[in-house]
Legacy VTK file of the C-alpha trace (Angstrom):
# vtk DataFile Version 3.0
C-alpha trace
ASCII
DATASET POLYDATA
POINTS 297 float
31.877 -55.261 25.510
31.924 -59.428 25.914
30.210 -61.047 23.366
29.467 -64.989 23.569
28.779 -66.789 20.527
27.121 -70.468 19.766
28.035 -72.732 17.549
25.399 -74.862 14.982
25.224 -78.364 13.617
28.960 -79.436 12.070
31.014 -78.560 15.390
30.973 -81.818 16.522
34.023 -84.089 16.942
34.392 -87.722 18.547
34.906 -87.368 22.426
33.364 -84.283 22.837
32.367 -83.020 26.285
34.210 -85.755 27.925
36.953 -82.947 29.759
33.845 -81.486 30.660
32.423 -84.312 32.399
35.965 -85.789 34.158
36.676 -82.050 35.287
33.764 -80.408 36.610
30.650 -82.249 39.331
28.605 -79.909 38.029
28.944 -80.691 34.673
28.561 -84.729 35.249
25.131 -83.789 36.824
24.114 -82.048 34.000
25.069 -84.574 31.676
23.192 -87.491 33.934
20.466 -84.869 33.962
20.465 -84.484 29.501
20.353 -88.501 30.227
17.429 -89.162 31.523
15.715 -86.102 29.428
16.453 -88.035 26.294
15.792 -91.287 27.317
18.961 -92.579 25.702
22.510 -92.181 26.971
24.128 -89.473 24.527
27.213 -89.345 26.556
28.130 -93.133 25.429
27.962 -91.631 21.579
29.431 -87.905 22.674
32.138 -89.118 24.881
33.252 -92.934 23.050
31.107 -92.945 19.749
32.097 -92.613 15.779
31.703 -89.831 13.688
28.946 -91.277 12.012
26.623 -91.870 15.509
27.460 -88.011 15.915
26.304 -87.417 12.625
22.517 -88.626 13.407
20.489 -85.338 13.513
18.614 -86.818 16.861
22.348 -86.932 18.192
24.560 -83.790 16.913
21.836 -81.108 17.811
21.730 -81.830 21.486
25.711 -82.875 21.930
26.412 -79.676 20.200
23.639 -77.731 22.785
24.789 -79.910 25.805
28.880 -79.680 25.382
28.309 -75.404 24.814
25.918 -74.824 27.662
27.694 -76.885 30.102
30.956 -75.416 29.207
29.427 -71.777 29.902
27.636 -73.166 33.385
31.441 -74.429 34.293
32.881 -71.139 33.956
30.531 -69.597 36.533
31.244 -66.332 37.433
33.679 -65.872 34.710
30.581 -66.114 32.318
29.157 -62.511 31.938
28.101 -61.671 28.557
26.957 -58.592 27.545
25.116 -59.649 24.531
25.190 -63.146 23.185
24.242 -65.309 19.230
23.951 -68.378 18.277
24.616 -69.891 14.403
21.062 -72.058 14.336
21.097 -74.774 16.494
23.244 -71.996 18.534
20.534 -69.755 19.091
19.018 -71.900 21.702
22.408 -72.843 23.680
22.660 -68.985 23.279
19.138 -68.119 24.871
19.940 -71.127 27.856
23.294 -68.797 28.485
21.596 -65.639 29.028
18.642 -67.140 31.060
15.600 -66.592 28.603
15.656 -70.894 28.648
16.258 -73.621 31.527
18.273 -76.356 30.781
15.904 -78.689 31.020
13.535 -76.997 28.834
16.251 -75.615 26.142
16.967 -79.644 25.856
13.453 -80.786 25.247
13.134 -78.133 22.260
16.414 -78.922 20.787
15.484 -83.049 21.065
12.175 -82.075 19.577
13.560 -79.649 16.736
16.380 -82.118 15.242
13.228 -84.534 15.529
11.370 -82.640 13.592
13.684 -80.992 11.231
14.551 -85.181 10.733
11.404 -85.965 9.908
10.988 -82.822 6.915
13.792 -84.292 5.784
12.256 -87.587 4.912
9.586 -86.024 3.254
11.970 -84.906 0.025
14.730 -84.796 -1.423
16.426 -81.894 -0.877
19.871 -80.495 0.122
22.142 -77.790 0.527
25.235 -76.085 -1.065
28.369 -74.103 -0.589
29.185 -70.918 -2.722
32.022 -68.839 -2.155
33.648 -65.815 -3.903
30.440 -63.858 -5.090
28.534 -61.336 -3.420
25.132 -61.765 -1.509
22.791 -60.313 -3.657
23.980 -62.239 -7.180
23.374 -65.622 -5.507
19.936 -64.368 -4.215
19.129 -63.168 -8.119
20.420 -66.917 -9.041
18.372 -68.423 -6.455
15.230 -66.155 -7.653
15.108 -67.127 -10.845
16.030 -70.619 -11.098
13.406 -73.438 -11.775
12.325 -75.183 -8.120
12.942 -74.166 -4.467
16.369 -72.990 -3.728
17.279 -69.936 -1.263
19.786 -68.284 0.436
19.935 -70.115 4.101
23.552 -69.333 5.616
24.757 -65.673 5.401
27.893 -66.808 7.042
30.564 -64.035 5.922
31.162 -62.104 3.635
31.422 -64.131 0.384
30.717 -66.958 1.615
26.883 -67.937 1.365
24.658 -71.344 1.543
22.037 -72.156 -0.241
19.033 -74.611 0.204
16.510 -76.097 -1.680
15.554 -79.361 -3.452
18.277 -81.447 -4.734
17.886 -80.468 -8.561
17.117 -77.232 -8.073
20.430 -76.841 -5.863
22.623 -78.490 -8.846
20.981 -76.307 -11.486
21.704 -72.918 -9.264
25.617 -74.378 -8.268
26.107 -74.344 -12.301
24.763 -71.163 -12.725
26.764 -69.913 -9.841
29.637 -71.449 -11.180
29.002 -69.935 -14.628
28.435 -66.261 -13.264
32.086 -66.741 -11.510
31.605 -68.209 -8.151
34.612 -69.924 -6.816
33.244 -72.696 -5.690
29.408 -74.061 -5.344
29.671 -77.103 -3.554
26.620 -79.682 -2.512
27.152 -80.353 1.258
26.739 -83.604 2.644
23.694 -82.596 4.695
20.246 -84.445 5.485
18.175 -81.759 4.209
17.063 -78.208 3.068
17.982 -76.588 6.285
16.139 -72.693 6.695
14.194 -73.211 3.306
10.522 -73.176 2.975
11.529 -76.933 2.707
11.262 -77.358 6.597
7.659 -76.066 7.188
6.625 -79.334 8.688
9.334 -78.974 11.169
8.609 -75.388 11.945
4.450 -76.042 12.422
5.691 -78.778 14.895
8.062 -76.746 16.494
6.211 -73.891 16.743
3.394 -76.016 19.225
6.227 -77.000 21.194
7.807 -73.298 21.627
4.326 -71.857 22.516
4.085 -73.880 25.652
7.741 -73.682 26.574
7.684 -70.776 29.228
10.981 -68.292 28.385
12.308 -65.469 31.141
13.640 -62.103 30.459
16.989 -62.858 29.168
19.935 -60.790 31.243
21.528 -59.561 28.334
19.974 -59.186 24.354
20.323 -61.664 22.045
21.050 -61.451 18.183
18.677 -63.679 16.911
19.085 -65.318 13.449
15.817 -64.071 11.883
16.664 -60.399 12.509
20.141 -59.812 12.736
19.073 -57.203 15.719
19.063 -56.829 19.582
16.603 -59.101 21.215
15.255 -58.877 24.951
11.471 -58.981 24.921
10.301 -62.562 25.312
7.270 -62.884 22.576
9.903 -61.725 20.206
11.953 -64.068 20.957
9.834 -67.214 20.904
8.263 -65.695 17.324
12.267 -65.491 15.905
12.524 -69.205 17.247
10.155 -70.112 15.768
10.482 -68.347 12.002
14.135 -69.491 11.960
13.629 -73.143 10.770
12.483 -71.547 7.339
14.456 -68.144 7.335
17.671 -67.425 6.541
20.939 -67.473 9.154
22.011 -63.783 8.814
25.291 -64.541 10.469
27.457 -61.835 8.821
24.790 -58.971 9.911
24.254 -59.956 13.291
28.136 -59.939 13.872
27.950 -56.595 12.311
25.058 -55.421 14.481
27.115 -56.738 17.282
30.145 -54.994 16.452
28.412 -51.664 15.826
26.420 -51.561 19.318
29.844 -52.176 20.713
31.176 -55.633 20.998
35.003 -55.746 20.791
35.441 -59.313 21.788
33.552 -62.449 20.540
34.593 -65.630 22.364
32.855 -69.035 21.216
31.403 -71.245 23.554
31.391 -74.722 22.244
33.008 -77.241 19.565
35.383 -75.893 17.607
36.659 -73.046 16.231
34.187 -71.714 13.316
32.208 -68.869 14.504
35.976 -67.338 15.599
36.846 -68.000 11.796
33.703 -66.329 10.544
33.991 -63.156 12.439
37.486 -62.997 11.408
36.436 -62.879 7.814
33.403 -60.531 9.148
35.708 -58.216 10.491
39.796 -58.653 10.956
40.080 -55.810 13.625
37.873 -57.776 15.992
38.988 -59.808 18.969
37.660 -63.559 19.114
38.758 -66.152 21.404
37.662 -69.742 22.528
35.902 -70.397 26.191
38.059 -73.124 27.821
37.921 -74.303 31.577
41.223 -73.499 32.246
41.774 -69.790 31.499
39.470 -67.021 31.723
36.578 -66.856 29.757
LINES 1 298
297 0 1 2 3 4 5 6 7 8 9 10 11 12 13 14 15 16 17 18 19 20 21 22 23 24 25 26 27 28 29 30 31 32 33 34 35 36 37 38 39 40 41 42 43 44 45 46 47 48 49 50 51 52 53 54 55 56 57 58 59 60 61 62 63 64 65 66 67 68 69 70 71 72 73 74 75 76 77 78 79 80 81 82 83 84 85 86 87 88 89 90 91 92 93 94 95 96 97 98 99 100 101 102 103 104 105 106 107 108 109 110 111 112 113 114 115 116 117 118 119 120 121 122 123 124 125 126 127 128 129 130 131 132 133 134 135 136 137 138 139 140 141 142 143 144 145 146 147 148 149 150 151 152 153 154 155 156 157 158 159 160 161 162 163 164 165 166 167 168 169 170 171 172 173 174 175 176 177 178 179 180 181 182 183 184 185 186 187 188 189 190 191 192 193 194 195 196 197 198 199 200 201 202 203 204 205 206 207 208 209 210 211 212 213 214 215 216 217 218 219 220 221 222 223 224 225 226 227 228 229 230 231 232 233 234 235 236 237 238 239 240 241 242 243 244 245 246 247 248 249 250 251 252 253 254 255 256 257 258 259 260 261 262 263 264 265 266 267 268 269 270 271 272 273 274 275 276 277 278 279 280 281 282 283 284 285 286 287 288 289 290 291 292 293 294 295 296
């Protein structure tokens, strides 16, 4: 079974979407069409900006959204997915892929969410952190019992885990993690405390937004973050969307889940190469590949 997979915030790269546009009518309308949505030009800043304009929240969510669901509407008929996941931001260039969203409205909520989740942001301090080489549930005790707001908010493979919270709460955990044998705990250079309780402002805005957004039954499940389990039923899937800004990423279980109900081939639709990496690490006997216009999808 074909499984597509999403890509989050940290795929992008200078120039990005730019085949996309030059090779494909289609794809130039959509991109005039994410134009006028957005009321600025991203394509100046996708296809000819720096790293650091792609690096603006309001900027990298919907690049990252635009350049993966107009690469799977280019593929056409070689697009058929029997089950599909998305790593955060993913999720909703995911749920555009398998028809629960239009592109019009999958947009608007990702404009509105980076919005939002910018916005928590400015509100405190906070940040997140790397940890590799220990296992899942001695970085949750950490997290438990040390002084502040720090969780477990990327369960991207197996021993490797992020963690989010406010900024001294994250630097207190990374030393104990370090102490307890981790082999690395590393503060990213993110914005904010990304799926921590740190984001409920974003989530309570979100959440209004996601209500009134009107989602179809989806032609094949999704995985959704929140769960880690086989989605098709359209409540369900607005109530995941909307819990995910403040729950965890279970990455490595819904890659599992996938793999169990029978997905032998995971190919990433998107920026880059990480998701092929992680479920890899998730699983070495599985076949990943990347969707590219030229050869079959």
């Amino acid at each position: 079974m074909k499984a597509y997979v999403f890509p989050g915030q940290g795929a992008q790269y200078t120039g990005m979407g730019l085949d996309l546009y030059e090779a494909s009518e289609e794809a130039q309308h959509l991109f005039e069409d994410a134009n006028e949505i957005l009321g600025f030009h991203i394509t100046d800043t996708m296809f000819e900006g720096d790293a650091d304009a792609l690096k603006q929240t309001n900027v990298t969510q919907p690049a990252i959204f635009l350049h993966s669901v107009i690469l799977a509407k280019t593929l056409g008929e070689r697009f058929q997915p029997d089950m599909v996941a998305g790593h955060s931001l993913g999720e909703f260039s995911a749920l555009v892929a398998n028809g629960a969203l239009t592109f019009e409205d999958g947009l608007r909520l990702v404009s509105q969410r980076a919005q939002a989740m910018q916005k928590a942001c400015e509100l405190q301090p906070s940040t997140m952190a790397a940890v590799l080489g220990l296992e899942d549930d001695i970085v949750e005790k950490i997290c438990a019992t040390t002084e502040g707001i720090v969780v477990a908010a990327n369960y991207n493979c197996p021993g490797q885990l992020v963690i989010s919270g406010e900024v001294d709460a994250i630097n207190r955990a990374c030393e104990t993690l370090k102490e307890e044998g981790a082999r690395r705990a590393l503060v990213l250079p993110v914005g904010g405390a990304f799926h921590s309780p740190l984001m409920e402002p974003a989530r309570e805005e979100l959440a209004a937004a996601i209500e009134n957004t009107r989602f179809s039954q989806p032609n094949c499940p999704i995985y959704q973050n929140v769960t880690a389990s086989a989605i098709i039923d359209e409540s369900a899937i607005k109530a995941n969307l909307i819990s995910q800004l403040t729950a965890p990423v279970r990455w490595t279980q819904s890659v599992q889940q996938m793999i169990a109900d029978g997905a032998t081939l995971f190919t990433e639709v998107g920026p880059g190469k990480v998701l092929q990496g992680l479920v890899k690490k998730i699983n070495r006997e599985t076949e990943v590949a990347s969707a590219t216009l030229e050869t079959d999808a």
